[in-house]
C-alpha positions as CSV (number, residue, x, y, z in Angstrom):
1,X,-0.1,-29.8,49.2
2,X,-0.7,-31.2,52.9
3,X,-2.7,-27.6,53.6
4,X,-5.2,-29.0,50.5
5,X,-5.5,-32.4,51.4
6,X,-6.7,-31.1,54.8
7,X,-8.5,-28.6,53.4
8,X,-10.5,-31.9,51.0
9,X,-10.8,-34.3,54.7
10,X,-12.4,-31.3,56.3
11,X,-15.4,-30.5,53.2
12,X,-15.8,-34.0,53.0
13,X,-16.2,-34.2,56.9
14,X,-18.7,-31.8,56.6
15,X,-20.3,-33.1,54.4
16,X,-20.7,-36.0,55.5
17,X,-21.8,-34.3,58.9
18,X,-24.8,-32.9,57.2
19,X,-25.9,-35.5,55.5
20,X,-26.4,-37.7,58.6
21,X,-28.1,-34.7,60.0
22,X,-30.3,-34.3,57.5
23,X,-30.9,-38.1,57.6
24,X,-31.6,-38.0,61.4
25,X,-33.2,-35.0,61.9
26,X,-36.8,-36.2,60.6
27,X,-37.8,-40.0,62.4
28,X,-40.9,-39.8,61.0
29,X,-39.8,-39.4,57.3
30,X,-41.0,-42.5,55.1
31,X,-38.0,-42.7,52.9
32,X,-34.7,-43.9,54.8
33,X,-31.5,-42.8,53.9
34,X,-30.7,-46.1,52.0
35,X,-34.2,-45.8,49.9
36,X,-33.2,-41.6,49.1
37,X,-29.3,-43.1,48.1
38,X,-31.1,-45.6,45.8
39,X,-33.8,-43.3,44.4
40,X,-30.7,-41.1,43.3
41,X,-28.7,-43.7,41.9
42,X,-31.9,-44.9,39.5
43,X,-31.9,-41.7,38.4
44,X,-28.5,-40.8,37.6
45,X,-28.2,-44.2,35.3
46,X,-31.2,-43.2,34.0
47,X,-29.5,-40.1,32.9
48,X,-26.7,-41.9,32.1
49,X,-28.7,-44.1,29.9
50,X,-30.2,-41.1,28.1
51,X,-27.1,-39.7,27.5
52,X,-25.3,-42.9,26.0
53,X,-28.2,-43.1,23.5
54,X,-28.3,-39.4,22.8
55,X,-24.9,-39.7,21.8
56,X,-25.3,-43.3,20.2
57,X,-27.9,-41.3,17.6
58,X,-25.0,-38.7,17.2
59,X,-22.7,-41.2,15.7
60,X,-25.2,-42.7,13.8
61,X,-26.5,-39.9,12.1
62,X,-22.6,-38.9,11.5
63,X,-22.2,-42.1,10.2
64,X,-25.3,-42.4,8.0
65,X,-24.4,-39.1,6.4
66,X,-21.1,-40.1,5.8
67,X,-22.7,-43.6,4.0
68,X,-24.9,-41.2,1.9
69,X,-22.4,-39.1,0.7
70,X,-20.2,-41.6,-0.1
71,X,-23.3,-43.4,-2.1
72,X,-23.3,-40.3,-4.4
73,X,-20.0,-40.0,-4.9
74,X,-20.1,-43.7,-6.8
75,X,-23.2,-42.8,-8.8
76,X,-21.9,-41.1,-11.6
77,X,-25.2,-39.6,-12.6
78,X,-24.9,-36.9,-9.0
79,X,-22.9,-34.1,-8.5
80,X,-22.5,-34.6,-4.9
81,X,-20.6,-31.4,-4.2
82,X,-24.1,-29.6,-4.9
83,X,-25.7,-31.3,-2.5
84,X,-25.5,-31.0,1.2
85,X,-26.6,-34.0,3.0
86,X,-27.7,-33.3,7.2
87,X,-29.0,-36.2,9.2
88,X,-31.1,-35.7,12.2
89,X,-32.6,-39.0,14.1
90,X,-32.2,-41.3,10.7
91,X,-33.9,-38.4,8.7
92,X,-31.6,-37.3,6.2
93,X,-31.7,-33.8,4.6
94,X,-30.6,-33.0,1.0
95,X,-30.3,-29.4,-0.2
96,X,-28.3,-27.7,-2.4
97,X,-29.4,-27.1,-6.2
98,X,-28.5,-30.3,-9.2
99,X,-28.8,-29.6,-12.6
100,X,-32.2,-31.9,-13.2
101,X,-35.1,-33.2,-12.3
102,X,-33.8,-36.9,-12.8
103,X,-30.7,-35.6,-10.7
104,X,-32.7,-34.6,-7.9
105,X,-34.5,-38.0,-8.3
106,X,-31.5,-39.8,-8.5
107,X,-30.2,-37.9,-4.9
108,X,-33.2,-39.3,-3.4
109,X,-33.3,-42.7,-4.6
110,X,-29.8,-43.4,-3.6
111,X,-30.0,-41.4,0.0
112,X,-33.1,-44.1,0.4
113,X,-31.3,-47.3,-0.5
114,X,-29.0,-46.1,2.4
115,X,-28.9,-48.3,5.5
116,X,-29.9,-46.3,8.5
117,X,-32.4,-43.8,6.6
118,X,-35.7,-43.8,8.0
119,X,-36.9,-40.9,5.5
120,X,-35.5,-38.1,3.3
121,X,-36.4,-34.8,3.5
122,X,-36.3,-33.2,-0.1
123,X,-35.1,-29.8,-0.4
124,X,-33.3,-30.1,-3.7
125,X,-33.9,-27.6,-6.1
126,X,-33.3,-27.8,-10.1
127,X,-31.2,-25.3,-11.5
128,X,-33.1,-22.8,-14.2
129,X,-32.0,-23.3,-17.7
130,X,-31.4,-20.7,-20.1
């Protein structure tokens, strides 16, 4: 344990080594060290940022498919076990095959009247008769 906690002091001695190095090897360089520290720490919370609202989207698109499948489920006019329901961005995705043209309607109407949806993408099909 002491032989790693030495080993830790000593990379981070180093580093630290050649970092002011690097920082006073070029006088001339417009950017001081404090300016290159805060040019990287913008852009990792912008990275952060971007990640927190990637994953926001993720959990509402989980959650607006959740809100659309449970919408179906009440209307007793769907068979929501025919239909699969994928959200991407607030665009929700229906496919699967329903037994009617007012069926297929109906999927779409309701997925619509879901808060959250910015469109639906149709790709119900009716089944053939006979």
């Amino acid at each position: 344990m002491h032989r790693r906690h030495s080993m830790t002091l000593l990379a981070a001695a180093l580093a630290g080594i050649a970092l002011f190095g690097a920082g006073c090897s070029d006088r001339n360089a417009p950017e001081t060290v404090g300016q290159g520290v805060d040019r990287t720490t913008d852009k990792m919370a912008a990275t952060t940022d971007q990640a927190t609202v990637r994953a926001s989207q993720s959990i509402d698109d989980g959650t607006i498919t959740v809100k659309v499948k449970t919408a179906m489920l009440s209307d007793p006019a769907l068979k929501p076990p025919q239909i699969n329901v994928q959200t991407k961005d607030g665009v929700v995705t229906l496919v699967g095959a329903v037994d009617s043209q007012a069926q297929k309607e109906q999927a779409t109407q309701v997925t619509q009247n879901v808060n959250g949806v910015k469109s639906v993408v149709d790709n119900l099909t009716v089944k053939a008769t006979g």
